[in-house]
C-alpha positions as CSV (number, residue, x, y, z in Angstrom):
1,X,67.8,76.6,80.7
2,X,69.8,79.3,78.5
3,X,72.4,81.4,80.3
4,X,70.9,84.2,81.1
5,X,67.7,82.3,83.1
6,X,70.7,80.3,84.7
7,X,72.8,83.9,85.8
8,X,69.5,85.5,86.7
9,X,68.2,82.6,89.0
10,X,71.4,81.8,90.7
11,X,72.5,85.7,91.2
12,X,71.5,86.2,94.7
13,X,72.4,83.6,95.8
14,X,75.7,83.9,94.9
15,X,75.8,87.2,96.5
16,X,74.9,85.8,99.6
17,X,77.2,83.2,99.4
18,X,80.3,85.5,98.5
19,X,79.5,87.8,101.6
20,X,79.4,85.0,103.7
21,X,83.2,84.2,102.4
22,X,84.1,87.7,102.9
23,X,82.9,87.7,106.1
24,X,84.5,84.6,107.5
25,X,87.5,85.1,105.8
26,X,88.2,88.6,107.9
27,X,86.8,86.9,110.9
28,X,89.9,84.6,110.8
29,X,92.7,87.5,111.0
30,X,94.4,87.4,114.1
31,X,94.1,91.1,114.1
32,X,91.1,93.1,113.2
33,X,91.1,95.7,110.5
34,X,90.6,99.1,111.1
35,X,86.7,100.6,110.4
36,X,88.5,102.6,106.9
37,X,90.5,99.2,106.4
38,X,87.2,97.1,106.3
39,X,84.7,98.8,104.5
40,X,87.9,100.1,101.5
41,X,87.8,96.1,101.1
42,X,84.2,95.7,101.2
43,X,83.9,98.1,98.5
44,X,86.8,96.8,96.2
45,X,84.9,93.9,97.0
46,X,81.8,94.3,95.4
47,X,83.6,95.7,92.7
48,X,84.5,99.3,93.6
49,X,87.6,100.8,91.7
50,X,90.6,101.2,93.9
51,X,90.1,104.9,93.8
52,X,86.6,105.1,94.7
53,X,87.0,102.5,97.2
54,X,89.3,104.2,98.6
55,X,87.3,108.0,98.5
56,X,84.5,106.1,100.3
57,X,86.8,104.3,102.9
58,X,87.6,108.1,103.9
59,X,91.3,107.2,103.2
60,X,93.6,108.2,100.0
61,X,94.4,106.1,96.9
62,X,98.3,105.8,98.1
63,X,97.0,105.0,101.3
64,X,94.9,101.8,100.3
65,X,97.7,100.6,97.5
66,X,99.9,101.1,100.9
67,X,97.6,98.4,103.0
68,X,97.6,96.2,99.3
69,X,101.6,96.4,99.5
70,X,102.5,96.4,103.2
71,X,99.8,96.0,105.6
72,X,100.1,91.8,106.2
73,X,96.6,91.7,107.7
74,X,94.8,93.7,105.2
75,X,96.8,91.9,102.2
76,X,95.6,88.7,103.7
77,X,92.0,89.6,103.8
78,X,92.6,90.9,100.2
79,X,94.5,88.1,98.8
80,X,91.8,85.5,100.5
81,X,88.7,87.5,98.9
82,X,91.0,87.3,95.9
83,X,91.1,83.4,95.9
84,X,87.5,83.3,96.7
85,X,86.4,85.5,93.8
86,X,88.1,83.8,91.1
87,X,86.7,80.4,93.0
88,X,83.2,81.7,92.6
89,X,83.5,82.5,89.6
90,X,84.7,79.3,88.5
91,X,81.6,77.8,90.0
92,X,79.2,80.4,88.3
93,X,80.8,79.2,84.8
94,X,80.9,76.0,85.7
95,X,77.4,76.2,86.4
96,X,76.2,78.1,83.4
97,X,79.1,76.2,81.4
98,X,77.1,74.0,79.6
99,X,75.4,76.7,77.3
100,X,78.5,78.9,77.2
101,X,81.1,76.0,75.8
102,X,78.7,74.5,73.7
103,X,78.4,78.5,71.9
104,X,82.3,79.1,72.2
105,X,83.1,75.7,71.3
106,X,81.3,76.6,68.2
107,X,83.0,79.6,67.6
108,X,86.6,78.3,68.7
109,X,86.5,75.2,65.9
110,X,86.3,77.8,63.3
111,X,88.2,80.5,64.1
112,X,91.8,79.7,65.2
113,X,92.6,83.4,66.4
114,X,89.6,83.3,69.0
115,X,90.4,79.9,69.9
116,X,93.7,81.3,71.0
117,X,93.0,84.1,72.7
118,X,90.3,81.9,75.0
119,X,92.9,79.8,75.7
120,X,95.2,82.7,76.5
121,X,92.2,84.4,78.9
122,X,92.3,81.5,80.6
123,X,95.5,81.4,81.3
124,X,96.3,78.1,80.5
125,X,99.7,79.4,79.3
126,X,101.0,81.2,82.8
127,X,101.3,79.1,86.0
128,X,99.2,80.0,89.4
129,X,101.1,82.5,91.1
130,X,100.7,81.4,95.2
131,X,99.0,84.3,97.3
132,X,99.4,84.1,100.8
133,X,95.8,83.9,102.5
134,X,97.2,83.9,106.2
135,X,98.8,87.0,107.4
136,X,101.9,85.8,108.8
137,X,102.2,84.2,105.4
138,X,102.0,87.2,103.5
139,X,104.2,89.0,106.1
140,X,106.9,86.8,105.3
141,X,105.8,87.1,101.6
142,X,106.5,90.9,102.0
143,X,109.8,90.4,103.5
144,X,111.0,88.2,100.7
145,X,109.8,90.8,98.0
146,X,111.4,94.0,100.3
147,X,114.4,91.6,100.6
148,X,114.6,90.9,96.2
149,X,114.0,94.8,96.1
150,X,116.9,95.6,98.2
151,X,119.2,92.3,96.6
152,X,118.1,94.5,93.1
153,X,119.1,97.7,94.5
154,X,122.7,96.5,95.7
155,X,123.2,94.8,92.6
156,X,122.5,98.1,90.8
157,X,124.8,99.6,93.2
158,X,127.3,97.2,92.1
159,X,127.1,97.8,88.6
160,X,127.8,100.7,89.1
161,X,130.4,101.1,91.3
162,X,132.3,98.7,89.4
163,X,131.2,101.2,86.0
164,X,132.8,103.7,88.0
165,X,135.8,102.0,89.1
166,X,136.4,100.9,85.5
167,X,136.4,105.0,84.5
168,X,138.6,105.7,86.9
169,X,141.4,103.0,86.5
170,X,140.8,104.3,82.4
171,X,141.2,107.8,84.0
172,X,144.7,106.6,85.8
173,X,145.7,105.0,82.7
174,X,145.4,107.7,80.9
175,X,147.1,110.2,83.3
176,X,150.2,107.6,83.6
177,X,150.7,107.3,79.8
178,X,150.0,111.3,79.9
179,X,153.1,111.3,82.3
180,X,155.2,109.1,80.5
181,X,154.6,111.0,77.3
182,X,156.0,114.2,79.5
183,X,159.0,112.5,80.8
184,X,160.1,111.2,77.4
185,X,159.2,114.7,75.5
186,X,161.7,116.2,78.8
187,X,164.2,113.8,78.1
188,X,164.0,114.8,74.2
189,X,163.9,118.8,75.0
190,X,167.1,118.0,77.3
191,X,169.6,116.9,74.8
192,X,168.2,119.0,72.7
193,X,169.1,121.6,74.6
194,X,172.9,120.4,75.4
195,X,173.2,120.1,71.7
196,X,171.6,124.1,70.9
197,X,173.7,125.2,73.7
């Protein structure tokens, strides 16, 4: 079986089976999306740009990055179809893998950029990054990114309050060896002056 036979049989399938992940994964939320929230993540989805999702959804592009970034429920559903995605399409290349790493393993042996930058798509150089699937999960993975945002903030704040605080003790220095200068010039125009007068 080459691997286009292999893609072309198995297609639907797949399909179904993916929509049947969707669909019980946003069956599990404690909280049903909204009508604009469900069908912008059907869309993205089955593939959908985030802008045209979001045009279809009836909502705007900020709006949809806004349920992506701080809506727990909706980043759970997202996150979840996320996981199942790169799942399936594990299993589709596992499935089809045969034919495909017998031609790339063909390839990779004699070329040693291509073999890198396979390994590199892979990502066998960069660990999993964990994304939370259950929405108190990613509520408390939002909280822990708003709370490194606002640690990064104050520590900017820091910097440079202590940048300014550094300027200003320069700035004092300066006036006090400003004033000293004065008092000593003073004390040199005063004798001067007893010995003139």
């Amino acid at each position: 079986m080459t691997l286009e036979n292999g893609l072309a049989t198995r297609g639907p399938a797949l399909v179904e089976r993916h929509r049947a992940m969707v669909s019980s994964t946003l069956q599990k939320l404690a909280e049903p999306l909204s009508a604009e929230q469900y069908k912008a993540l059907a869309l993205l989805t089955e593939g959908e740009p985030i802008r045209e999702a979001a045009k279809k959804a009836g909502v705007g592009k900020t709006t949809l990055y806004r349920w992506m970034k701080e809506d727990p429920q909706f980043r759970a559903a997202y996150n979840a179809w996320d996981l199942e995605q790169h799942e399936m399409d594990r299993i589709t290349l596992q499935r089809c893998g045969a034919d495909a790493v017998a031609r790339i393993r063909q390839r990779v042996q004699s070329d040693e950029k291509l073999a890198f930058a396979v390994a590199k798509e892979l990502g066998s150089f960069k660990p999993q990054k964990y994304q939370a699937t259950d929405p108190r999960h990613a509520r408390y993975e939002m909280a822990l990114e708003r709370w490194e945002q606002e640690e990064q903030i104050e520590e900017r704040a820091n910097r440079q309050l202590n940048s300014k605080r550094q300027r200003m003790l320069a700035e004092l220095d300066m006036e006090e060896v400003m004033a000293q200068e004065d008092e000593e010039r003073e004390r040199e125009v005063v004798p001067q002056k007893a010995i003139n007068g």
